[in-house]
C-alpha positions as CSV (number, residue, x, y, z in Angstrom):
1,X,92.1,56.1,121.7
2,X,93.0,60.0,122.3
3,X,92.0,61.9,119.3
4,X,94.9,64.7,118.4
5,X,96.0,66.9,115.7
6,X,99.7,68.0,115.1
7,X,102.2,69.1,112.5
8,X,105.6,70.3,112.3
9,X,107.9,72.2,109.9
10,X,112.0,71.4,109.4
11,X,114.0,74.0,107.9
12,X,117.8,74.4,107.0
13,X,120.0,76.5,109.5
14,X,122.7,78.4,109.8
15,X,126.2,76.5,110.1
16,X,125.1,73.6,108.6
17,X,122.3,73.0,110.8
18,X,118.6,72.2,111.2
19,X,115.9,73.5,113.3
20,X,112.4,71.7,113.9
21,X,109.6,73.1,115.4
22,X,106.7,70.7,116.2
23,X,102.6,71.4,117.3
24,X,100.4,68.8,118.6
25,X,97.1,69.0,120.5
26,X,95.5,66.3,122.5
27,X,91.2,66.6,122.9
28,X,91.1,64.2,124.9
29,X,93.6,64.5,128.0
30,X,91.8,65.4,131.0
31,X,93.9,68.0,132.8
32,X,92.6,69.4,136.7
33,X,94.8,72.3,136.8
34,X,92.4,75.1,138.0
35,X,89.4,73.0,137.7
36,X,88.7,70.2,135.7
37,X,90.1,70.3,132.2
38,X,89.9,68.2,128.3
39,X,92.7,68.7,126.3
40,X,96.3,70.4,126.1
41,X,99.1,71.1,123.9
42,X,102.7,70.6,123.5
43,X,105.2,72.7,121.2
44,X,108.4,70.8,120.6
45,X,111.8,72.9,119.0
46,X,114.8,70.7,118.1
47,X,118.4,71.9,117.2
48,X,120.6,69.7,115.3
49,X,123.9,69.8,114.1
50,X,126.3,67.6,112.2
51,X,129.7,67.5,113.7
């Protein structure tokens, strides 16, 4: 098991739209991008729309 953290928020846009923006951090992925590495992030943003 991978211990993380994350959180996100959803909001109301404009045009009858929604906008989400996501966080989450992973201790425990080993990365070897300029020398070995734990951990690394992602930030997710998602557009809907109802048509």
């Amino acid at each position: 098991m991978l211990p993380a953290v994350g959180g996100g928020i959803v909001s109301g846009a404009p045009w009858g739209s929604q906008i989400e923006i996501n966080y989450s951090y992973n201790f425990g992925i080993y990365r070897d991008r300029h020398g070995p590495k734990l951990g690394g992030n992602s930030v997710v943003v998602f557009w809907s729309k109802l048509l």
